[in-house]
N, C-alpha and C positions, 0 to 999 in steps of 0.2 A: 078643717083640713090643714095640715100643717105645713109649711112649704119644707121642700125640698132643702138640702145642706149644701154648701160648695164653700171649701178652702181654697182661700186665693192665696201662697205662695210668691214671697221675691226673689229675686235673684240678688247675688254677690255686689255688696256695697251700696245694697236700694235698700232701703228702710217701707214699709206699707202704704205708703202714698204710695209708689211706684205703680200700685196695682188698685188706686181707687179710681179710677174711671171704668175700669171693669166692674169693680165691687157699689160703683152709684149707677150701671146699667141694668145689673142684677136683682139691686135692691126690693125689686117690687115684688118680683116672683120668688126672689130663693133667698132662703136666711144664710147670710153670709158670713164669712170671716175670713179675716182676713191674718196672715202670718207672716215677718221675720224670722229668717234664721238667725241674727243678731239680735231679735229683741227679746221679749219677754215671756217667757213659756217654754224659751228654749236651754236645757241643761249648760248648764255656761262652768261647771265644777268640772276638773278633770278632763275635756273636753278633749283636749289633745289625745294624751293617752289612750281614750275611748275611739279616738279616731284609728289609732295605732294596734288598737286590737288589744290594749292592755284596761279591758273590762271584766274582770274574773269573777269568777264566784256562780252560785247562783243564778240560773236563767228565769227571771221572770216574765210575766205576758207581754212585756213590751221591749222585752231581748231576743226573742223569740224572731229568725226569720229563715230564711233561705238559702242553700246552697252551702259553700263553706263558708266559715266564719260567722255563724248564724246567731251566736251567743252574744256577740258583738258590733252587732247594729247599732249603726253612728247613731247620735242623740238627735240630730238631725232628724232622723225619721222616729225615732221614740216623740220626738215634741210632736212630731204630726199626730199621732197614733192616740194621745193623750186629747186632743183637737177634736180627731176624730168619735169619741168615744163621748165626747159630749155631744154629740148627733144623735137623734131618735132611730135613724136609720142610717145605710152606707152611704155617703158623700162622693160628691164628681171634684176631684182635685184639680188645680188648674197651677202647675208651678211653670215659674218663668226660666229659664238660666238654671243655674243652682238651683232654685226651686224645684224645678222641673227632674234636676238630678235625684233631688231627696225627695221627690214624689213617686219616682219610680222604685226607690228601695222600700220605701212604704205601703205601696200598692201591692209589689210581689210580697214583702211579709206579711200583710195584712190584708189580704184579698176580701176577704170577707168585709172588710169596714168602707170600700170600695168598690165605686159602680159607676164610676168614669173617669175617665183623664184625659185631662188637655196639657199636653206639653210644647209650650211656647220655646221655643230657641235651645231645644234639651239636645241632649246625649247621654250614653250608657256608659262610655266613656270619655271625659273628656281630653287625656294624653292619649300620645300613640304610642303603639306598640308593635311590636315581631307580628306582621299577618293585620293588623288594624292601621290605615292611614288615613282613616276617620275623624282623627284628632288633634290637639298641637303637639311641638316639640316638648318632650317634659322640661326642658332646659327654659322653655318659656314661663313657666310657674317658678321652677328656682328663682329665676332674677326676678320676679315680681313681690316675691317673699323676701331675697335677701333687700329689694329696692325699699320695700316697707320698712324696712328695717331701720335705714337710711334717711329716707327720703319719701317719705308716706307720701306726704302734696302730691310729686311728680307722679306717683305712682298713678294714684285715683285718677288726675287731672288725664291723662294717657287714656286709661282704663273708661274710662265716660266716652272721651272724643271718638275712641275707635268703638264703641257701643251706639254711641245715635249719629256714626256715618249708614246713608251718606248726607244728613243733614248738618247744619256746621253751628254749631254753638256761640256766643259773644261771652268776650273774655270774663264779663262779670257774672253773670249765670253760670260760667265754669267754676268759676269761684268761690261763688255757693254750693254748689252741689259737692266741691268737691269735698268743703266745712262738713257737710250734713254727714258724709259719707265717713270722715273722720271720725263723726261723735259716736260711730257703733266701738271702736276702741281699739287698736294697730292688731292689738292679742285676735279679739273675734276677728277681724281680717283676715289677717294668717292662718288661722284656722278656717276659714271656709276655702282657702285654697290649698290646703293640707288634706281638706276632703276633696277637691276636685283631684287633686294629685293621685290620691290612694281608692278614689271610688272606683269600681269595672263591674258592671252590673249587668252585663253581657250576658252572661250563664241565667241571670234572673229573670229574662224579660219576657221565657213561657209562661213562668207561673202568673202573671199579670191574666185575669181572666176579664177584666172589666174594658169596654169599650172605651177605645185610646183615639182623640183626635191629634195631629201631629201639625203644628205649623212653625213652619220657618223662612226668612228673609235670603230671597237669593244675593244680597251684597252683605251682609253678616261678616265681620270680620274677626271674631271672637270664634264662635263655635260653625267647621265648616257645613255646609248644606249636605254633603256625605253624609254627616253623621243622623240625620233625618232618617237620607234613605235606609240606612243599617237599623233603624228602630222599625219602621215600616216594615222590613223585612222578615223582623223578627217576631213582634208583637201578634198574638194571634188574631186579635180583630182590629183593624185599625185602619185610618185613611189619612192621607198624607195633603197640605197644605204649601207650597213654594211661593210666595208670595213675591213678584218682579220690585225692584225700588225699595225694595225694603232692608234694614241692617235689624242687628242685634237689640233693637230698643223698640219689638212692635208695635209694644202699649201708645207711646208716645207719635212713634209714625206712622199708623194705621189702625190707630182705635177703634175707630167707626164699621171697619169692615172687621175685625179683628170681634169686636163687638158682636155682630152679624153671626157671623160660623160659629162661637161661640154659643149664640143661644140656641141657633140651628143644629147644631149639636146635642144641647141639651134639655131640648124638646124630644130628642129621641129616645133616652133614656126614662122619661118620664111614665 
């Protein structure tokens, strides 16, 4: 009997460690794998533009999705989709952050390749907008793009501290992580928050027909706990997670239980 599939998904400036203590939990029961959106598998040509809507031509089966702009489905979710498809059967996605963002434009275009989700620290949008205060100021991604720009260290070194409060980090692990974060390359950076900027996946989140587990850190300083609720709201089958002490970095500050709901999860689907 074959085990079961689950894509583990990182979030913005994590490289696939980020998500191996999940993925050495899993190990035994589900065939695992695990994904960057900066690494390898992911369309890195063009990327921009594609993000921007300027992917013309021809819709093939992995352009193919949802709502408006269906032709031009960020590669973000085409790299999932390609993932997916090396599965015998549909997979329970599990994206963190950004991952989590590009797992839900995957899941509603690809329903069919999908048969659960766990979204860790996600949103459907990550700016806010007229009617959504679900999000941040979009002027908060401007400067973090134009700061890249500049001053990439600062940037990341910022973007980590305020991810694993409310735990406090030692200057020289900061310093590492923040190297590591650099090697995915200033360009992929920008771009993954060029997709956080221009994703709204709001309109998409009926067609998601696969059973959604929802967790998020009530101290989260990144993405607010709002935005939880508005996916819960929306998702047609789903249960929602708030976890007290917790920020934007579950994996790291609540494994074990994180761990836990997760398999409890998906023993359900099984």
């Amino acid at each position: 009997m074959k085990k079961p599939s689950v894509l583990l998904i990182s979030g913005w400036a994590h490289g696939t460690q980020a998500m191996h203590p999940l993925a050495e939990a899993m190990a035994e029961s589900y065939r695992v794998t695990s994904l960057s959106l900066a690494g390898p598998g992911v369309p890195a040509t063009n990327v921009r533009d594609r993000l921007r809507g300027g992917n013309q031509g021809k819709t093939d089966d992995h352009q193919r999705g949802t709502g408006d702009g269906a032709a031009s489905i960020s590669p973000y979710a085409r790299a999932i989709a390609l993932h997916l498809d090396k599965s015998a059967g549909p997979s329970c996605i599990v994206g963190w952050s950004t991952g989590g963002i590009a797992a839900i434009e995957a899941a509603a275009s690809y329903p069919e390749k999908v048969c659960g989700l766990v979204l860790l620290i996600t949103t459907a949008r990550f700016c806010s907008d007229t009617g959504y205060s679900a999000g941040v100021a979009p002027a908060v991604l401007r400067a973090m793009i134009l700061g890249l720009k500049r001053s990439p260290e600062a940037v990341i070194a910022d973007f980590l501290q305020q991810a694993l409060y409310p735990l406090r980090i030692k200057e020289d692990e900061l310093a590492r992580r923040t190297l590591n974060a650099l090697k995915q390359g200033t360009n992929s950076l920008i771009d993954g928050l060029e997709y956080l900027a221009r994703a709204d996946l709001r309109a998409a989140l009926p067609a998601i027909t696969a059973p959604c587990l929802i967790i998020h850190g009530r101290q989260d300083r990144i993405v607010p706990r709002e935005a939880a609720q508005f996916l819960v709201s929306k998702l047609p089958v789903s249960d929602v997670e708030l976890l007290p002490s917790a920020g934007h970095s579950l994996i790291e500050q609540r494994g074990k239980e994180l761990i836990y709901r997760i398999l409890k999860f998906q023993e359900l689907l099984r």
